[in-house]
N, C-alpha and C positions, 0 to 999 in steps of 0.2 A: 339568916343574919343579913342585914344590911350591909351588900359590899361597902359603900360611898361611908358609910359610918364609922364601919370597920377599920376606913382606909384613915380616916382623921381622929379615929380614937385611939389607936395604935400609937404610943407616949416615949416607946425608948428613944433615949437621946440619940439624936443621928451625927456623924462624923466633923458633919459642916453646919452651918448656917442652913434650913431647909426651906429655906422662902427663894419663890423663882419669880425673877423679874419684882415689878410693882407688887405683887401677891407673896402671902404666906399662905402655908402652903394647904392650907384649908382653903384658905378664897381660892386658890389654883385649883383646885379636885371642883369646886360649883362652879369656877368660868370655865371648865372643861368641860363640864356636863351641858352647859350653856351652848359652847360653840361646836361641841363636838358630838354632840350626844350621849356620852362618858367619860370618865375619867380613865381612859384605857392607858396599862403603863406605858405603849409605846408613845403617847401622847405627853406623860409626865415624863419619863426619862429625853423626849424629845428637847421639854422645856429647860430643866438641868443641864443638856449639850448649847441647847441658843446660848443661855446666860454664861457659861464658859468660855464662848467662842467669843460673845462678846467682850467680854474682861481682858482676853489677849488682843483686841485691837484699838489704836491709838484713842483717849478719849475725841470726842466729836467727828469720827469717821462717818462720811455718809457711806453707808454701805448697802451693795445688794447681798442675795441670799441663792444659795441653790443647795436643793435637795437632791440629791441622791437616790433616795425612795419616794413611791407616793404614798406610803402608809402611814398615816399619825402623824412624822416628823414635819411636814410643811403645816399641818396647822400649829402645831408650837410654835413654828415661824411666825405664822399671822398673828396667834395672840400675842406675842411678845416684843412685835415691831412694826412697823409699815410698811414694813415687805412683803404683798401679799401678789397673788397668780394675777389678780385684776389686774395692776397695777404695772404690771413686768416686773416688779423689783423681787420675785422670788419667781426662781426659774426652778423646773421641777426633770431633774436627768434621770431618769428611771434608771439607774445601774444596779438596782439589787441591793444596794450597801445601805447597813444605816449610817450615812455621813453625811452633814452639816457643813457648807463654806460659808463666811462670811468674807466679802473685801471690800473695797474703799471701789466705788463704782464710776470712777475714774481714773484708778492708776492700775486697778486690777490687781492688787498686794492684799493676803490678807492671810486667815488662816481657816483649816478643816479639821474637823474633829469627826473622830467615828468610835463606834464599839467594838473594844478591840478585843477580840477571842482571847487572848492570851492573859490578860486581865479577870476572868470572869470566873475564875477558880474558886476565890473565896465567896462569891456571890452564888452559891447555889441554885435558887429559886430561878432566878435571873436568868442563868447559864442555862437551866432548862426549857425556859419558856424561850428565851432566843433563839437558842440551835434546837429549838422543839423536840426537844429529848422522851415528852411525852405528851400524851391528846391534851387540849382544851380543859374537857373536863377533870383531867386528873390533877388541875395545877391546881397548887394553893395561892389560889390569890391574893391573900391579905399577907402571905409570906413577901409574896413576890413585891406587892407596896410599899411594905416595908423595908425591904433589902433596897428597893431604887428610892428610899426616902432618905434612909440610910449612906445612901453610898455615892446618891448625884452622879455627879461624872468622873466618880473616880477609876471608873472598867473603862473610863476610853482613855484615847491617844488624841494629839492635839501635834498639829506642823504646820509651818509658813507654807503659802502657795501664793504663787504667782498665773492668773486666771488670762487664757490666750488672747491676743488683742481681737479676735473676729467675737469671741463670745461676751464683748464688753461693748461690740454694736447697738447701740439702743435698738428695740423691736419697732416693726412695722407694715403695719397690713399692705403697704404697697397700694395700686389702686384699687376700687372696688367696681365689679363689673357682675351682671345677671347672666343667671343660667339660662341658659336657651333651653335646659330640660324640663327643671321645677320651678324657675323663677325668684329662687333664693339667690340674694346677693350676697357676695362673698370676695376673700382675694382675688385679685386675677392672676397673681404669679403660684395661685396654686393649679392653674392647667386651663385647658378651652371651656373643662366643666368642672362643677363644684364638687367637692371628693366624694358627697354622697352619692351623687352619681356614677361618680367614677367605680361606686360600689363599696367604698370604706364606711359608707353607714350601717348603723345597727339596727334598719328596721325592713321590715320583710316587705317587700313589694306590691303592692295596691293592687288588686284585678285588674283595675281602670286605667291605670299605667301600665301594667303587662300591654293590655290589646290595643292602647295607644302610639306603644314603640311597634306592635308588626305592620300597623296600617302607615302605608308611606303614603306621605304629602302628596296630593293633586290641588297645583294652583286651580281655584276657582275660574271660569271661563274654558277648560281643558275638555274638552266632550270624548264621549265613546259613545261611535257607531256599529253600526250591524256590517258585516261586510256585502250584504244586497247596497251597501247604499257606499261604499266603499269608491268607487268609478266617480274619477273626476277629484277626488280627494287628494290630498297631501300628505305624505309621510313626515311625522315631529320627530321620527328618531330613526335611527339603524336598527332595523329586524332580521336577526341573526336565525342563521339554518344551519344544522347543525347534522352531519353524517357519519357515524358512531367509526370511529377509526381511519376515517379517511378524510373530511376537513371540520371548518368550521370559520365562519366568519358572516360579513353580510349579505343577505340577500335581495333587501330594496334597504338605502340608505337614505338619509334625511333631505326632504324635500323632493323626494321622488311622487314623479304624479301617477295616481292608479290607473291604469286603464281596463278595459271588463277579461282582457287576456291574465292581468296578476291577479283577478279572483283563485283561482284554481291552484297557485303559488304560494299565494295568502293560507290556502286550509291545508297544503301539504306540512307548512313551518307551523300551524296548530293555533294557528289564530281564529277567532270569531268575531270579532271586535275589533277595531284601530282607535287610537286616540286621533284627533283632529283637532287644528286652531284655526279658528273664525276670528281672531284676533280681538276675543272676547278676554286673554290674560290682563293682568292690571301691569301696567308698564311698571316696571321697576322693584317691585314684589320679589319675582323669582326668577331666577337664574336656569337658564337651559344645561343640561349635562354638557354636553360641547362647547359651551363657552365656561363652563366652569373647569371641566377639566384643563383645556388649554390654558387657562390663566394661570390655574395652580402646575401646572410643566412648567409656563414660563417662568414663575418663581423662584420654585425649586432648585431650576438646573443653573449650579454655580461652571467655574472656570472648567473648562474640558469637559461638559455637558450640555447635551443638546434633543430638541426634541423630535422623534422621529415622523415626520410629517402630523398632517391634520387630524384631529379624533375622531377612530375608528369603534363603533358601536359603544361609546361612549367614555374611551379613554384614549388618554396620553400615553405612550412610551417613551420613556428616554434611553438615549445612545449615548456613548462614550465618542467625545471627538476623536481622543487620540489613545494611544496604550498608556497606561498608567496603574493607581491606586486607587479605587473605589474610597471616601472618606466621606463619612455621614453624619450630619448632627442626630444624635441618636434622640437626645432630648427633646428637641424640634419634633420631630417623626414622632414620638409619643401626644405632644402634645397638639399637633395636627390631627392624629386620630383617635384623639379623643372627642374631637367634634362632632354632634350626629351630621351622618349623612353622608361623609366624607369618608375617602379610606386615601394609603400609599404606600405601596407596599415593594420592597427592596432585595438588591442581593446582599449578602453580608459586608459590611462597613470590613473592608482593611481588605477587601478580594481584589486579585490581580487583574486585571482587564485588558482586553484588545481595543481598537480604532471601531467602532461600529457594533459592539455588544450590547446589549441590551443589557439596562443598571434596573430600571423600577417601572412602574407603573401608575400613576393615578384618578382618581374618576370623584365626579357626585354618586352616590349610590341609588338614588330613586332618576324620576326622569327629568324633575324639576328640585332646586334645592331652594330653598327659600332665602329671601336677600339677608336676612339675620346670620344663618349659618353659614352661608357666602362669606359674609364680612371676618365673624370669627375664624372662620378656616387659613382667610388670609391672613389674619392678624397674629396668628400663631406661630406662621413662617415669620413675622417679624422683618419684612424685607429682603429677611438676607438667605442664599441661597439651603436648601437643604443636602442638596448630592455636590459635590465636586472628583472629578478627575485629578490627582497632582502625577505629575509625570516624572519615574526615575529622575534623579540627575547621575550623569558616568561622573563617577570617583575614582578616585585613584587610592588604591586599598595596599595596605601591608599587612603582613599575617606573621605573626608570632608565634612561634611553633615552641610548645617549651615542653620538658622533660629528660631525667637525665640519658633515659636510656636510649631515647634518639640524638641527642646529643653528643653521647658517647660512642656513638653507631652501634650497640650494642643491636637494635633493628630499625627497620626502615622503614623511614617516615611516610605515612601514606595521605595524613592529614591536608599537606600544600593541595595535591589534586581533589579532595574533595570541596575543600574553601572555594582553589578557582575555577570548579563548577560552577558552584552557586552564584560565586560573584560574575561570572562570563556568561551566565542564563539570565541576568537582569541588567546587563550592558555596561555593567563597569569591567575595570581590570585588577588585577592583583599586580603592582609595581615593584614590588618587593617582598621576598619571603629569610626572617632572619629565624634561626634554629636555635634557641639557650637553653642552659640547665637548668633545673629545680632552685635558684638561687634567686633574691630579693633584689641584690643587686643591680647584676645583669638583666634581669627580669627590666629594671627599672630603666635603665640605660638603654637599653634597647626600644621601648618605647617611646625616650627621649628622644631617640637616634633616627624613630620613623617619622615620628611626626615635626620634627628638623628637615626632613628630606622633603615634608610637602603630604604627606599623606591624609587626603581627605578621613579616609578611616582604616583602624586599624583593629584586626580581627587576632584575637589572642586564641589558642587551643589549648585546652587542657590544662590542667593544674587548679582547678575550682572545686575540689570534690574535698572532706572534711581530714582528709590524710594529713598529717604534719610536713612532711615535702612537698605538699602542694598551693606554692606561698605567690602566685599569679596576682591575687588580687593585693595582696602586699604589695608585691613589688610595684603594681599600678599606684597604688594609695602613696606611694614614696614617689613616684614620677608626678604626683599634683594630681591626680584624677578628680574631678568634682561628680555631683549629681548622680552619683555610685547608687546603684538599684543590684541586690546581688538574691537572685532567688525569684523563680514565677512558678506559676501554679501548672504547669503542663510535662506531660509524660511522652516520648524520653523529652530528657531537656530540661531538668528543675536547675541547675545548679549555675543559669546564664546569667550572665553578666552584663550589664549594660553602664556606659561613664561618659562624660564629657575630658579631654581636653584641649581648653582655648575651642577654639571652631574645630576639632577631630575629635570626632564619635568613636567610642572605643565596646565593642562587641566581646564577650571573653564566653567563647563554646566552651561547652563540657563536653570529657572524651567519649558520652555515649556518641556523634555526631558521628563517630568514626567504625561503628558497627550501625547504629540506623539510618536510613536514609531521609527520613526525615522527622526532625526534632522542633525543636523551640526555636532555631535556628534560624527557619525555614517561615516562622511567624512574624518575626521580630527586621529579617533582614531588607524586606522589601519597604517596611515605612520608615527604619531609617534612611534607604536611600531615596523615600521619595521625601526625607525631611523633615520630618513628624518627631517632637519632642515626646518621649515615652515617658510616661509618668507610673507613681504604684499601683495607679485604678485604672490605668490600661493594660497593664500586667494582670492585674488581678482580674481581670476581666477576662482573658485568657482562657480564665478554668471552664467557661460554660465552652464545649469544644475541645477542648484544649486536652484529650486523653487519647491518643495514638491505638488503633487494632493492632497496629504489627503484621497487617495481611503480610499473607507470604510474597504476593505479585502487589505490590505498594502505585497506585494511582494515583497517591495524590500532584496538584488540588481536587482531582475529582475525587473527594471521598469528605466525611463528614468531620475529619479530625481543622480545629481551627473556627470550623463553620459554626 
């Protein structure tokens, strides 16, 4: 039997009106087959949720659309409006759901409709084809037609929504800029290279491209000689010798002249060949390793970074000027090595540093980079520094010690000496230590009480964990705390607390802090003192690292918890 026949010969009187949109609902089942290549119910019942959605918003609303699913439902979109993906005006959120927004595409008011489980009881067919209660082939289809011809949008739910002002941004490709790999032009705020490159494409790799990317670039005019003919020559780069556990570095550096004594020196480092320039390169072309790397050091390194003399076998170092915070644009650093040719490679963003530590590294990766990949490389850093040092600032810290049972002296408090560890290892001080009970109040008051006294920040202990006496972060929320982040993703230490108030940063430990020695604590306290607004995706970010061994003999920072 003819499904599509089936589906329009099928005559029971259905509940509603069953013409969707301009179409009844015969011409609906051939302009589906039309656009869609079937009349699939998710496609019809798609059409019955549009015309719903639309009926609940004001006549003459200009409005965009967003799907929820990409199955079926955005082409009912398209047939039914001029809403369509080309266009922007139907944006497609893959959430899994089947739900339908419409709003007014300037005030961002509007309303969503979905299929709601709880409705779908009297709709059998429906019910099982949606929560796939059985295969494909076991459904009855002309059932299933007819219950959604039947029943429109009467299994869903419908509610006002108000759509967030960034997702009511009109879209925009931003500029457009060529791949230095394939040559497809594309955004450039999607990275140095185009994402197929970057590897999110779906097609398998060319031979011709494989042996493309191992052979590295030699600018034209670049010669290799024989080392008989070596004497008298010039060195274009640092040739590194290398002594299995005891050094490594250079053994003739660039612009070094050969004399017939480094033949013998030349075949012990395993060379047979040198490169040489007769000053046969094309001016302007391509880029020496040594000046590329140096340019890109001197970019990178923001405030309390600097670069550790001239490049040594073909890279830059950089040095921390002073003691500090290691802070990285992470984004940047992806986006710089995604460049070919290029690398930079870092210690962990948020790591403590000394006056003269080595932070990063970076280079061209062949001998010569080409002036295209040059320019992107730079242009990736965008100007603005990639590494910076920020350096502690001394605060003047109070610590809130709260619990009844030290309060009561029932035992004794051991928490103060641990806090003015931490805080006396990164050169502030603890000014004040006040002792309260389990109460919301006081809790409150006392907080009001430090940061009246002056107190840069104030370190609260204990009383964060799910106990009903344990009312800390109450009492904060009653003393005005803003920007309240309560919960991160690391072991021990989930249950920290981090708040603004006025200009005092408010820290609140959980009592594991007081059996381990080092928690979340120990993550979080050095970049608030070096000033760094914590946000939930720096938190969240946490988790890669962020799971404690519990060695017995505890070494950290040297150990991988944080890193």
């Amino acid at each position: 039997m003819n499904l599509e026949a089936a589906i329009k010969s099928d005559k029971k009187a259905p509940l509603h009106d069953d013409s969707i949109g301009p179409y009844t609902y015969d011409e609906f089942i051939d302009a589906a087959r039309r656009f869609h290549g079937s009349p699939a119910p998710g496609l019809v019942l798609g059409g019955y949720m549009m015309e719903e959605a639309r009926r609940h918003l004001p006549e003459g609303t200009l409005f965009d659309a967003i799907s929820e699913t990409s199955w079926c439902l955005p082409d009912a979109v398209q047939m039914l409006s001029v809403c369509s993906v080309g266009n922007g005006w139907l944006r497609i959120k893959n959430l899994g759901v089947y739900a339908l927004s419409l709003f007014d595409k300037y005030t961002g008011e509007g309303v969503r409709i979905r299929v709601d489980p709880d409705k779908l009881d009297d709709w059998p067919e429906v019910k099982s084809w949606f929560l796939k209660k059985k295969p494909k082939k076991d459904q009855d289809s002309v059932k299933l037609h007819a219950e959604i011809r039947k029943a429109g949008a009467a299994f869903c739910s419908i509610e006002s929504i108000q759509i967030k002002a960034d997702v009511l941004v009109k879209r925009s490709k931003g500029g457009i800029t060529i791949c230095p790999l394939c040559g497809d032009a594309y955004p450039g705020s999607f990275g140095a290279i185009c994402r197929t490159c970057q590897g999110e494409g779906p097609y398998q790799q060319r031979t011709e491209s494989a042996a493309s990317a191992i052979a590295a670039p030699v600018p034209h005019g670049l010669k290799v000689v024989p080392l008989s003919e070596a004497e008298g020559r010039t060195a274009v780069h640092d040739m590194t010798r290398i002594v299995p556990g005891e050094s490594k570095g250079p053994e003739f550096v660039k612009d070094h002249d050969f004399s017939a004594g480094d033949i013998c020196r030349l075949q012990l480092i395993g060379k047979n060949h040198i490169y040489v320039d007769e000053g046969d390169i094309p001016d302007g072309e391509w880029i020496h390793e040594n000046e590329a790397a140096e340019t890109f050091g001197r970019v990178m390194s923001g405030a309390g970074v600097t670069q550790a003399g001239t490049p040594r076998e073909g890279k830059v170092t950089m040095i921390a000027e002073h003691d500090g915070l290691l802070v990285t644009d992470l984004e940047m650093m992806s986006r710089f090595n995604f460049v070919p040719d290029v690398m930079v490679a870092a210690r962990k963003s948020g790591t403590l540093v000394k006056e003269g530590a080595r932070l990063a590294g970076t280079r061209a990766i062949p001998l010569y980079i080409s002036r295209e990949n040059f320019s992107r490389a730079v242009s990736a850093l965008n100007g603005e520094p990639l590494f910076r040092v920020l350096p502690l600032k001394k605060k003047k810290v109070g610590v809130l010690i709260t619990g009844d049972e030290v309060f009561n002296g029932l035992i004794e408090d051991k928490f103060e000496s641990v806090i003015m560890a931490k805080v006396q290892a990164l050169g502030s001080e603890v000014v004040r230590t006040v002792i309260g009970p389990d109460n919301r109040d006081r809790i409150r008051d006392a907080a009001l009480s430090l940061k009246k006294e002056g107190c840069d920040l104030i370190i609260t202990t204990a009383g964060m964990s799910v106990d009903p006496d344990d009312v800390t972060r109450h009492g904060l929320v009653d003393a005005g705390v803003t920007d309240l982040l309560y919960g991160a993703p690391v072991l021990p230490g989930t249950m920290l607390l981090l708040a603004k108030a006025g200009k005092t940063r408010i820290i609140g430990v959980p009592a594991c802090a007081l059996f381990f020695k080092t928690t979340s604590l120990d993550l979080v306290l050095p970049r608030v003192l070096a000033g760094q607004d914590l946000t939930r995706k720096d938190l969240a970010a946490l988790a890669d690292g962020g799971y404690c061994m519990e060695c017995k003999t505890c070494t950290f920072p040297k150990c991988p918890f944080g890193k």
